[in-house]
C-alpha positions, -999 to 999 in steps of 0.1 A, spaced: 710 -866 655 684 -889 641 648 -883 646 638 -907 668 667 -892 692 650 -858 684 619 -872 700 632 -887 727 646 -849 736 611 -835 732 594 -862 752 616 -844 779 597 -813 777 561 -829 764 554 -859 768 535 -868 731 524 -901 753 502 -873 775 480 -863 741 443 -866 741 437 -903 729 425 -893 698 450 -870 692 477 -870 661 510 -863 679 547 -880 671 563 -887 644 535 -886 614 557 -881 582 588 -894 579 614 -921 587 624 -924 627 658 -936 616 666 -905 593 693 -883 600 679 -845 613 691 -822 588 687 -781 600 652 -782 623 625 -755 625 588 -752 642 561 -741 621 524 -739 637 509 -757 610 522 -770 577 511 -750 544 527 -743 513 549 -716 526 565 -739 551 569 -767 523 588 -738 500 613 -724 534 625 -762 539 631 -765 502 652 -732 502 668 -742 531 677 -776 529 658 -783 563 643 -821 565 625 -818 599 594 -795 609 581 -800 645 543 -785 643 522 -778 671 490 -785 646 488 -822 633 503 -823 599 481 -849 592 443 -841 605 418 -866 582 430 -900 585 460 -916 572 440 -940 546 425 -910 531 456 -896 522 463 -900 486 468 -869 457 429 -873 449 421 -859 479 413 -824 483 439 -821 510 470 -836 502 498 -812 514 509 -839 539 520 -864 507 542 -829 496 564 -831 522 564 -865 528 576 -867 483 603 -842 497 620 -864 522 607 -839 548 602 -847 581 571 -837 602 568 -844 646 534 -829 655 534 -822 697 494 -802 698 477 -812 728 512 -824 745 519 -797 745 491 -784 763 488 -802 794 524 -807 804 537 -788 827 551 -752 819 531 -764 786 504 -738 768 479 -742 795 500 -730 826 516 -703 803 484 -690 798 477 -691 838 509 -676 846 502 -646 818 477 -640 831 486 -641 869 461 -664 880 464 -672 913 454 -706 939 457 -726 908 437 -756 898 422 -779 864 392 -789 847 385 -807 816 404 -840 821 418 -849 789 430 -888 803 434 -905 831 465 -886 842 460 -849 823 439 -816 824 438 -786 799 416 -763 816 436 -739 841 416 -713 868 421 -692 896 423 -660 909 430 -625 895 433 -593 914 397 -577 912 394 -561 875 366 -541 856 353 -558 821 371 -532 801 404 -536 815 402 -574 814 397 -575 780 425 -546 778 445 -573 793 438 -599 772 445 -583 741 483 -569 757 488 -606 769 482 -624 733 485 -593 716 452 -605 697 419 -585 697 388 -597 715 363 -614 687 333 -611 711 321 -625 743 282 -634 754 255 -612 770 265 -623 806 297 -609 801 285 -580 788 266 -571 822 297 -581 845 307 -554 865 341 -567 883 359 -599 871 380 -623 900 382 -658 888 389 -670 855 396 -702 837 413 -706 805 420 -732 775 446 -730 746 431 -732 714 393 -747 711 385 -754 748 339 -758 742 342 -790 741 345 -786 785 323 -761 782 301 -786 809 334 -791 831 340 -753 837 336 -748 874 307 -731 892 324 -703 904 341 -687 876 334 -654 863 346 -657 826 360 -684 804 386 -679 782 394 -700 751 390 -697 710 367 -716 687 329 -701 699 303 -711 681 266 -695 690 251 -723 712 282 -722 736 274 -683 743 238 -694 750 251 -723 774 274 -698 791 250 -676 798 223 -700 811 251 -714 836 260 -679 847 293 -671 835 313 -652 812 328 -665 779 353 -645 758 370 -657 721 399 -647 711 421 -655 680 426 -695 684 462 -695 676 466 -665 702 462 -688 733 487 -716 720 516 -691 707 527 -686 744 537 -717 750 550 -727 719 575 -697 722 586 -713 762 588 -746 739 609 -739 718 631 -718 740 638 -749 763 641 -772 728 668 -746 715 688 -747 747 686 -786 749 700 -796 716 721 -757 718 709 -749 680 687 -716 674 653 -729 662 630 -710 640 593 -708 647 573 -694 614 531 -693 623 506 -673 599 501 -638 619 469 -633 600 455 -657 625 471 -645 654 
């Protein structure tokens, strides 16, 4: 199987042409025409990854983190970031799927609803024309403490910290959620939630949730997206019938 036949398989499951426009998704190290040589998913490329696929004689990494996140004409050995121009010297391949991945459906969004049960389903945060990351609903009537008991059994993650509102919430019923860093819809979450669930809180969104009256909990960012990934790369596995390897760095999970 070449690569670009790879792709055309994952475009099947995640459609890379769904990313957010400015998003780094596809085929961004390597050759489309080269021959896939043993296959593994890694969350993000780092050294350890580089060292695995040199062991192992693999040649293609599918990431769900861009391999390449400053841009392409940057990328050059001065730089103080050039692990991408590693694998690329290695003859190693690299398909990034990130925010694909996301929105598609049965993609880490709607793994996230269906975790956590939500109910009378519906988006937010309109990443094009045709997409949405931003799942919310219903959940059966639930105290603060055993939400967040529920949230660290469904990501098996620990709570970082949430903002004052939530801190004076009594019972808990709707709920919206966003793989990885969802502030940037901070402004598109809708009126009637209750709490807000993504990664990635600075100081100024806890502020802005709790002058628009609802609830906003961070967790681990990689905690939200490892869901999915794993429903990913079950359906990739049975597709091309191969057993593929996912390797992420737990210390962030």
């Amino acid at each position: 199987m070449q690569i670009f036949e790879l792709i055309n398989v994952i475009n099947e499951i995640s459609p890379l042409s769904d990313a957010f426009s400015d998003d780094k998704v596809g085929l961004l190290i390597g050759k489309p025409e080269s021959e896939v040589n043993n296959l593994i998913f890694a969350h993000d490329i780092d050294r350890k990854i580089l060292k695995i696929c040199n062991e192992k004689n693999i040649n293609t990494v599918i990431t769900y983190h861009p391999a390449v996140f400053n841009n392409f004409s940057d990328l050059n050995y001065n730089n103080s970031y050039s692990l991408p121009l590693e694998f690329l010297k290695h003859d190693i391949n690299v398909i990034s799927v990130h925010t694909a991945l996301d929105v598609c459906i049965g993609g880490n969004s709607d793994e996230l609803a269906k975790l956590f049960k939500l109910q009378n389903i519906k988006t937010f945060g309109n990443s094009n024309e045709n997409n949405s990351v931003g799942r919310y609903g219903e959940i059966d009537l639930i105290s603060k403490e055993d939400f967040i008991k529920m949230i660290e059994r469904n990501l098996n993650t620990s709570v970082i910290r949430y903002n004052k509102y939530f801190s004076e919430i009594e019972k808990i019923r709707t709920v919206a959620v966003v793989p990885g860093s969802g502030t940037q819809f901070l402004s598109e979450v809708p009126k009637n939630i209750d709490v807000f669930l993504t990664g990635d809180i600075s100081h100024h969104h806890f502020l802005y949730a709790d002058y628009k009256n609802f609830g906003i909990v961070q967790v681990n960012h990689i905690s939200t997206e490892i869901p999915g990934i794993k429903k990913f790369i079950e359906t990739l596995s049975s597709k091309l019938e191969i057993k593929i390897e996912y390797f992420y760095e737990s210390y962030y999970g």
